[in-house]
N, C-alpha and C positions, 0 to 999 in steps of 0.2 A: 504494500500500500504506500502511495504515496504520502511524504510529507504535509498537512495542511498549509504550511507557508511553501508549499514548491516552487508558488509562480513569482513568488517577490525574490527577486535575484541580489538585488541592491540593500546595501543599510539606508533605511530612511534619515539614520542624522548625518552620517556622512560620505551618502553615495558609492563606498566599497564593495566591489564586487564579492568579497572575502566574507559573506552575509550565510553564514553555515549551521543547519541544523545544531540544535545545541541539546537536546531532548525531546519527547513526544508532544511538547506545547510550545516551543518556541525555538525561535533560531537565534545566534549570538553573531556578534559582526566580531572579526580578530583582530582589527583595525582598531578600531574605537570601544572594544566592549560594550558595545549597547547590546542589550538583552530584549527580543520583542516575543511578549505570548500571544498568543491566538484565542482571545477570550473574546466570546458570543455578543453580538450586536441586540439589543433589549429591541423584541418587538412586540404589538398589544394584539391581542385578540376580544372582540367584544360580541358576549352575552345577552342581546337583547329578546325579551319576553315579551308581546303583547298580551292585551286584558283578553284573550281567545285562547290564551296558551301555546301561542306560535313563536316559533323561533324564527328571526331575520335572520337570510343567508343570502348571497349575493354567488353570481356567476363569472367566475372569474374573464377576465376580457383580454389579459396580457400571458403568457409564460411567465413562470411554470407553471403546468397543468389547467393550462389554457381551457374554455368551457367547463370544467368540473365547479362543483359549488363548494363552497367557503364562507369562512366567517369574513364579516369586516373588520378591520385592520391592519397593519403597517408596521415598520419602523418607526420606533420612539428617533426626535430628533435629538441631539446634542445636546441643546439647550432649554429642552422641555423635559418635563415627567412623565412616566409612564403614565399616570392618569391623563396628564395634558395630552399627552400624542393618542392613546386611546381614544378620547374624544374629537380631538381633531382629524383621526385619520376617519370617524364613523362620519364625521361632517361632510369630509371629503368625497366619500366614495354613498352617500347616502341623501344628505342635504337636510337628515336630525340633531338635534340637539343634545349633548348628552348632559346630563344637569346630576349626575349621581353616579359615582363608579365602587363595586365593591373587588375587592381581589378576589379569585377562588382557588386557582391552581396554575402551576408554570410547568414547562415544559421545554426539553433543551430540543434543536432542529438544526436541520441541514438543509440552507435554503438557495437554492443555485442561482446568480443574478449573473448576466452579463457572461456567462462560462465558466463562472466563477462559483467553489460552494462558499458558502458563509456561513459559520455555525451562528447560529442566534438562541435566544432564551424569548420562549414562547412565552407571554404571562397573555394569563387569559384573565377578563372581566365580565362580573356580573354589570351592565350599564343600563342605567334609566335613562330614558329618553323626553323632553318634556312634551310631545305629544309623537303618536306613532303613525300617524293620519301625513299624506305631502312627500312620504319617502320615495326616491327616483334613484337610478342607478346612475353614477356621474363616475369620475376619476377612471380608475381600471374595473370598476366594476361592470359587467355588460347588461345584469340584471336583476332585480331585485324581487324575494319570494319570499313568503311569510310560510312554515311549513310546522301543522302539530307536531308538538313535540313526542307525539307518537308515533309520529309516521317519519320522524328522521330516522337517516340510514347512513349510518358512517361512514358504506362504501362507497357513499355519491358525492365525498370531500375528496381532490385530487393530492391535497397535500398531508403527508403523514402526520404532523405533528397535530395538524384541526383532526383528522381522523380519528388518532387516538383522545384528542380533546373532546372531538364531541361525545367519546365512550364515558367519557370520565363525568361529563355534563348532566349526567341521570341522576348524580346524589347530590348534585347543585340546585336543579331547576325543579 
């Protein structure tokens, strides 16, 4: 198996080629001693439940796993909270509100962008939304579905980590 940092040839502080596996999380530069780990990009998953007992799930519009259905949400930004990008990302890809976020459970993932994998840390949310009524499919979403939460089916999420999440989502919701 290949190294997780395979493709970064360079040390990021001082551009040495000499940028060499150092253990199974990170690579060391011999150059300069910089030490970089490969630790997980925080992304949000959001939980939302209508007063009909349906779960919002959205169709994905972009790769990976292009048409399979998914939860909303993204990568947390830099300079926001996982709460805050949680709801920013349900705005995005939905055009609701989220006005209440609870945690439930995270999840570590392997999320390919660009050719690239990226391990990330799933955290999933329970989110309130201030009405459920106006929702449309925007950002990379293609389409938006409200589905009982009896009749969700794991295998109809292309992404492993919402997979497993929505397994886990029966002792939440």
């Amino acid at each position: 198996m290949n190294h997780p940092l395979e493709k970064f040839r360079y040390c990021p502080v001082c551009g040495s080629p000499e940028f060499l596996e150092n253990n199974g999380k990170s690579k060391k530069c011999s150059q300069c001693g910089f030490t970089y780990y490969m630790n997980p990009s925080a992304a949000t998953v959001a939980v939302i439940v209508n007063e009909n007992n349906e779960l919002l799930v959205v169709r994905r519009a972009k790769e990976p796993a292009k048409g399979t259905l998914d939860l909303p949400g993204g990568f947390s930004d830099f300079d926001e909270t996982s709460e805050e990008g949680v709801a920013r990302e349900v705005f995005e890809e939905t055009g609701l509100q989220v006005v209440d976020t609870q945690f439930l459970f995270s999840l570590p993932n392997h999320y390919v962008y660009s050719g690239l994998e990226i391990p990330t840390m799933d955290m999933f949310y329970r989110c309130k939304v201030a009405a459920t009524t106006g929702a449309h499919a925007m950002d990379d979403a293609a389409e938006l579905l409200w589905i009982p939460l009896d009749k969700v089916n794991p295998e109809d999420f292309g992404l492993v980590s919402i997979r497993k999440g929505v397994e886990q989502l029966k002792r939440f919701v």
